[in-house]
N, C-alpha and C positions, 0 to 999 in steps of 0.2 A: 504494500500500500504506500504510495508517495507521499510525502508530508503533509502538501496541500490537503488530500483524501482524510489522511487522519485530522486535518484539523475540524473538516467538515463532519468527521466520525466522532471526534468531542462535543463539536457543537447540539450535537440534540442530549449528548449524558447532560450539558448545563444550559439549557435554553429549551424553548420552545421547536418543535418540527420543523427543518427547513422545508415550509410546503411545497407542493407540486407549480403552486403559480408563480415561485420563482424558479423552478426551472424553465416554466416555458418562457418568463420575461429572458430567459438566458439566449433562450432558442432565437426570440426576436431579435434580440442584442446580435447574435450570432449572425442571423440571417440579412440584418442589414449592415451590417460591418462586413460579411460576405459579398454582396450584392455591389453591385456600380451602380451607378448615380442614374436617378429613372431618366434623364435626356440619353444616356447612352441607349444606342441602337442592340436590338437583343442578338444579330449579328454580330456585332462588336465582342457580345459577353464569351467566353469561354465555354462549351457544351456543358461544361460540372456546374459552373454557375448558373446557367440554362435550367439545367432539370433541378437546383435545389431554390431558386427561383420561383418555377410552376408549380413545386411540390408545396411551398410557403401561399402560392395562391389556391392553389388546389384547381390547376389546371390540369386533367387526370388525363384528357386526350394528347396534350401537349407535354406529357413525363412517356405515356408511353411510347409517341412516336420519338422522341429522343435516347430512350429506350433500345426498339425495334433499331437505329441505326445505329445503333453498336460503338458508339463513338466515347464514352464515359466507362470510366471504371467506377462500377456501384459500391465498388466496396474500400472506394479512397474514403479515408478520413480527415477532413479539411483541421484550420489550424488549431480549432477550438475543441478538437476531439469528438465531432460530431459525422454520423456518417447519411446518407439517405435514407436510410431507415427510419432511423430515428425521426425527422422531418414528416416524411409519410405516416408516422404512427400519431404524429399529432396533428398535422394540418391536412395530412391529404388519405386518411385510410382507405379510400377506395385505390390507390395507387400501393398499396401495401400488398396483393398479393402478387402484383406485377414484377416486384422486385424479389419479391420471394423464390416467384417462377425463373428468375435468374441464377437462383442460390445465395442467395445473400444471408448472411448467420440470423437468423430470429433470435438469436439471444446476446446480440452485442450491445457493447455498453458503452457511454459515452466515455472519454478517457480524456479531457481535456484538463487544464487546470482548473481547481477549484470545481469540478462538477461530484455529480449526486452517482456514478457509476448506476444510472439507472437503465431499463432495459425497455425496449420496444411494448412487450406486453404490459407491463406498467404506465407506459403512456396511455394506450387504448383503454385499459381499465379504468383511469383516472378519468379520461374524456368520456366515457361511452354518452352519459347522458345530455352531453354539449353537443354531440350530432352522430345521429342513430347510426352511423355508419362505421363507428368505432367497434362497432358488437362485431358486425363481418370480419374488419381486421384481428380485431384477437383470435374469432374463429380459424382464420387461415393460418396466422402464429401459430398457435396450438396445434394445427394438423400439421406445420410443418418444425414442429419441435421443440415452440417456444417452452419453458422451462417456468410453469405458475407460480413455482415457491420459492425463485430467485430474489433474497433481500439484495437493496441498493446498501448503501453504506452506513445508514442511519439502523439498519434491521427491517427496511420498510418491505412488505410483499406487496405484490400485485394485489393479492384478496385487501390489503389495508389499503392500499389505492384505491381502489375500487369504494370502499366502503365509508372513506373518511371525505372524499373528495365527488366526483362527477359520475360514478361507475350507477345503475340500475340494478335491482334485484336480479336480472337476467344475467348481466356479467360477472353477477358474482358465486349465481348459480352454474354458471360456465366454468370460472372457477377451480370451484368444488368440484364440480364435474369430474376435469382436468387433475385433480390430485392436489389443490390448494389447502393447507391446514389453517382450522381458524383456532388452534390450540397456540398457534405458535406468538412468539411475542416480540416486540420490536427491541430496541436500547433501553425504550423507558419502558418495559415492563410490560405493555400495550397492547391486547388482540385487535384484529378485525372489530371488531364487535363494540371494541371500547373506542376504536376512532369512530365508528358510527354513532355513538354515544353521545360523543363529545363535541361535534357540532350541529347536537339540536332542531335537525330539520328535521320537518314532517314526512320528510321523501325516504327520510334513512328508515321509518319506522318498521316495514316490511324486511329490510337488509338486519335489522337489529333481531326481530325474530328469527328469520332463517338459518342467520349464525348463529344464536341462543339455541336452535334444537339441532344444528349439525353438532356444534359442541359438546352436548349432550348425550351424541347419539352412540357414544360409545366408536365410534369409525375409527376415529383419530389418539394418535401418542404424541405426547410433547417428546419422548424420542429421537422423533423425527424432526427435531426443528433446529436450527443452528440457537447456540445459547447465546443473545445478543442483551440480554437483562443485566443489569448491570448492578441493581435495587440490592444491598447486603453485603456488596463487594469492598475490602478493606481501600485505601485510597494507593497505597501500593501496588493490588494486584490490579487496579485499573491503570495504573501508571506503566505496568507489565504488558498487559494488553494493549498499549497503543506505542510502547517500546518509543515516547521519547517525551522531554519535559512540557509538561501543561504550559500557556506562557499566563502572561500577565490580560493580557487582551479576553483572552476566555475566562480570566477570573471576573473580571470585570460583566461580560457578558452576561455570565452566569447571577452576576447580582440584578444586573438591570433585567432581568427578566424573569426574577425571583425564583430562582429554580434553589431553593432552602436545602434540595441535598445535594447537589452538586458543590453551594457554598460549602457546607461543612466539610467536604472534602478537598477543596481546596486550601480550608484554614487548619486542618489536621494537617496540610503537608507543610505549611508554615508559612503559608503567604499571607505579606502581608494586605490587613484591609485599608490601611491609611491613603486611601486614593484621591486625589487630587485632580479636577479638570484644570485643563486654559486657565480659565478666569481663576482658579485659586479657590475654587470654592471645593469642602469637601463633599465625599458621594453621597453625605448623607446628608447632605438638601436637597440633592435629586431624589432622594426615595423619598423626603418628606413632602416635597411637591406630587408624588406620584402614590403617595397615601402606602409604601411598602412599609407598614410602619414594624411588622414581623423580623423584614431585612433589618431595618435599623438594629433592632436588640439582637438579633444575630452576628452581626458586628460591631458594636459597642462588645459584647460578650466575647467576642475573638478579639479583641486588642486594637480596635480603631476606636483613636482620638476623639474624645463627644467635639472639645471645641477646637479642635485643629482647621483651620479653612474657613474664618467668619464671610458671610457673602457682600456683596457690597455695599450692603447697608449695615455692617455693622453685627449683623444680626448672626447668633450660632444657631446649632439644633437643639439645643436647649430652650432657649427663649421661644421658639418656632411654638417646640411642643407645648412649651407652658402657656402660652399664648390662645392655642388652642382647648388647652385643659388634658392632656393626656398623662393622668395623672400615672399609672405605669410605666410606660416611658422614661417619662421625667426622674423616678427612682430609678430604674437601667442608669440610665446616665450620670446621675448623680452619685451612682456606686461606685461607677467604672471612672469618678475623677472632673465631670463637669462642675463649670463653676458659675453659682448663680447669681455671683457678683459682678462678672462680667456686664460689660455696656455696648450698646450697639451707637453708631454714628450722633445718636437724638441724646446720648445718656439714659438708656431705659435700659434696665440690665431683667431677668427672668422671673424675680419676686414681683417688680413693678409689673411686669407684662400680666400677669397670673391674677395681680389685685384690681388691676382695671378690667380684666374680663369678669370679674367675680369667681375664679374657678380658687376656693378657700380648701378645697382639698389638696388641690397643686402645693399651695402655699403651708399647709402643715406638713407637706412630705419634705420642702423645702427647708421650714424652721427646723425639722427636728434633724435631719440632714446636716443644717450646720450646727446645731447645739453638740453633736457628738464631734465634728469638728473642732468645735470650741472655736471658730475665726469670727466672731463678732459675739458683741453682749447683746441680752435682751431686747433693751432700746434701742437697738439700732434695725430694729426690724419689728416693731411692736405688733402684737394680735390687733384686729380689724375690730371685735364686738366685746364691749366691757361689763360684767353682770353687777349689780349695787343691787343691797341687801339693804332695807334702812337706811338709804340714802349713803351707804358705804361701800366701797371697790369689794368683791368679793372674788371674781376671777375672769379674766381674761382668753378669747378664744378667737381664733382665726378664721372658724365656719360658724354660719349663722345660726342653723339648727340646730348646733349643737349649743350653742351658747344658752339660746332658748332652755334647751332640754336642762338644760343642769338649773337656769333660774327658776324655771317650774317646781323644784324640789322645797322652795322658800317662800315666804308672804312678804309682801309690800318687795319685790324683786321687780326690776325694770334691765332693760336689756338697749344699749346705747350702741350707735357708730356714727362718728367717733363719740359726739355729744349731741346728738339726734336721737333722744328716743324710738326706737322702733316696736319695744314690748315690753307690757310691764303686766302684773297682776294685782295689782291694789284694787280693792274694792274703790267705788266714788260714788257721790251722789250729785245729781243735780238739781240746782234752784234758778228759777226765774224771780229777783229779789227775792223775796222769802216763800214763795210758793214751792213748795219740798214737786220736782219734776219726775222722779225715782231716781233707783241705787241700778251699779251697772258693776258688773266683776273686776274690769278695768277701769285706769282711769282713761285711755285712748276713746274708749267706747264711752263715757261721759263727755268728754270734750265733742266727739263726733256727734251728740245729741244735744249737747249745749250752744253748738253753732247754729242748731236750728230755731233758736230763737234769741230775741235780744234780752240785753241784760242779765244774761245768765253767767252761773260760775261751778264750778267744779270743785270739790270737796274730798281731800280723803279721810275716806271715813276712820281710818287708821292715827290718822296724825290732829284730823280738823283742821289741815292747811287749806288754802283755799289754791289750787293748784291750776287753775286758769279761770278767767272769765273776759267776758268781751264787752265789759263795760266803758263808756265813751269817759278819757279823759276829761278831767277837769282844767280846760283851756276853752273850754266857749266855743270855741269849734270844731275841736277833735274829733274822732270818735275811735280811736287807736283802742287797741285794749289794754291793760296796766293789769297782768298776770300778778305782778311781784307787790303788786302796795298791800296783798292781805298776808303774805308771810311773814312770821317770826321771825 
């Protein structure tokens, strides 16, 4: 296997499938990089350009008379590793048994750089249902030797072709027919049955059953299947099997497309995660822009820097997170060494970001993060909600509910931010001057009913203060309220 082969051979252990519609976009590539310019005269072209030309138009009369004159070798392979065949199995299948009828290998594969060593029946399979005439070409493949359970380089078969991609229940009853195993399984572990699966269309539904009871049916041995699964493999014996070093580019790869076990095997062999784009930013603002947030603690957990790479505002993955409220996260990161003192370009460092969104849990994973630290006192980072018992501090907390819950344990208890009232339990009563209006649990809830009329005032029943009313000053034209002229 050439290098280029194997890199394409790692790329599906740490990334997503290279699908089928980039090999064809290769094919087009191929074919007009092959091609001369459409003002040239099709005289002009060369007979091989000629017939690989008609075969990209699926001009079928005009491949076989170039064909029939015998002037092309079908079985040259141009510079991209592509041969006629291949061409015919995707643009032109009705010109597929023509070149068959010549001898041309039904099981050749393309061999160019950077290709998928994929085969003729594979094409057909993957197209059938892009134009019905793909069914006939495999038909003639097959009678003339094509080979159903040749995996390309990834472990992909024709039947997984067929069933992930363009292929009908017919072709893949062809198939089976033919001696296809749906037992068998790709690099990532993967039947027929599971790429049908896994792109959700309603067309697969009938291909999902048919491989569900061939599977079943007892016919088939995994045996018989080449062991392309990789799922369990030490990160050694995968590094054996493709006999040379993983680079940096696939590690990478492997994160941006979240592939969680491919990373681990990459950070068991010791690479590192501290990666760095252009701009200087690290990768883990790309995954927090792309919501990978699994990836993040995956590597935070292998050894990349929380705040290595601040972006150009200043801002780390820390502040990102807490900004957001991801309160787990934010603990990952703060285990593994982030720092919430840090400031982004404004001076807003990750406790500020966390207290202006309200996220009060962020911020006590944050306090008590640095208290074991011990890099700042108390005050320098004070709790947000202050509970008074009797008009006295009783304790301080950083979430509001919880502030609540604990003042609920106590009478005449009131719950402030910072000096805002927000909940109290003293009983109150209200009067409209001396007319008794009722008694209310709170005093919030008196005052709320005291506004509904004038000259009232609010009373706790606990102290006999007179703890609001919206009585008109005495200035002749006021009408301000004077709270404070009936306290002690």
């Amino acid at each position: 296997m050439t290098k280029s082969n194997k890199i394409l051979f790692l790329l599906l252990i740490i990334g997503n499938i290279i699908l089928w519609p980039t090999i064809i976009s290769q094919l087009n590539l191929n074919s007009t990089e092959a091609n001369t310019s459409e003002t040239e005269s099709t005289s002009e072209k060369s007979d091989y350009d000629r017939l690989m030309s008609n075969l990209m138009d699926n001009k079928v009369s005009e491949v076989k008379k170039i064909i029939e004159e015998g002037s092309v070798d079908l079985t040259h392979m141009n510079e991209y590793g592509d041969k006629p065949i291949l061409w015919a199995a995707h643009y032109s299948p009705e010109s597929v048994p023509l070149l068959l009828a010549e001898g041309v290998d039904p099981n050749f594969t393309n061999q160019g750089e950077d290709t998928e060593e994929i085969t003729p029946i594979s094409i057909a399979a993957a197209n059938d249902g892009w134009r019905p005439k793909h069914y006939d070409a495999a038909v003639s493949l097959l009678e003339h030797g094509a080979d159903p359970t040749s995996p390309n380089i990834h472990g992909i078969t024709p039947l997984m072709a067929a069933a992930k991609f363009d292929g009908t229940k017919e072709m893949v009853q062809l198939l089976l027919d033919h001696g296809a195993n749906p037992l068998c399984t790709d690099m990532r572990g993967e039947t027929a049955k599971d790429k049908a699966i896994s792109v959700r269309r309603d067309d697969r539904k009938e291909i999902i059953e048919l491989l569900d009871r061939e599977m079943k049916s007892g016919k088939y041995s995994l045996e018989d299947c080449e062991n392309w699964n990789i799922a369990g493999k030490s990160p050694e014996e995968i590094l054996k099997s493709l006999d040379y070093t993983l680079g940096k580019d696939e590690f990478k790869y492997a994160i941006t497309t979240n592939d969680t076990y491919a990373v681990k095997q990459f950070l068991a062999l010791g690479y590192n995660p501290n990666i760095t784009r252009d701009t200087g930013n690290s990768i883990l603002h790309e995954l927090y822009w792309s919501e990978q947030y699994r990836m993040i603690e995956l590597l935070v957990e292998g050894g990349a820097q929380p705040d290595m790479g601040a972006d150009n505002m200043g801002m780390t993955p820390l502040m990102r997170l807490a900004e957001d409220g991801h309160v787990d996260l934010v603990e990952t990161l703060l285990k593994h060494g982030a720092d919430p003192t840090l400031e982004n370009n404004a001076g807003w460092n990750a406790i500020r970001f966390a207290r202006a969104e309200g996220h009060y849990d962020v911020l006590e994973v944050i306090e008590q993060y640095r208290q074991k630290k011990e890099q700042v006192s108390h005050e320098e980072f004070p709790p947000e909600f202050t509970v008074t018992v009797h008009e006295n501090v009783k304790k301080r907390f950083y979430d509001r509910d919880k502030a609540i819950a604990y003042a609920k344990q106590y009478e005449q208890a009131e719950v402030y931010t910072p000096n805002v009232p927000i909940w109290d339990n003293k009983p109150s009563s209200v009067y409209q001057g001396e007319k008794h209006i009722g008694d209310f649990p709170t005093i919030q809830q008196g005052i709320d009913v005291a506004n509904q009329y004038k000259n009232a005032k609010v009373i706790n029943r606990k102290t006999d203060y007179v703890v609001f009313d919206n009585f008109p000053k005495q200035c002749g034209t006021c009408d301000s309220p004077i709270q404070d002229q009936y306290r002690e």
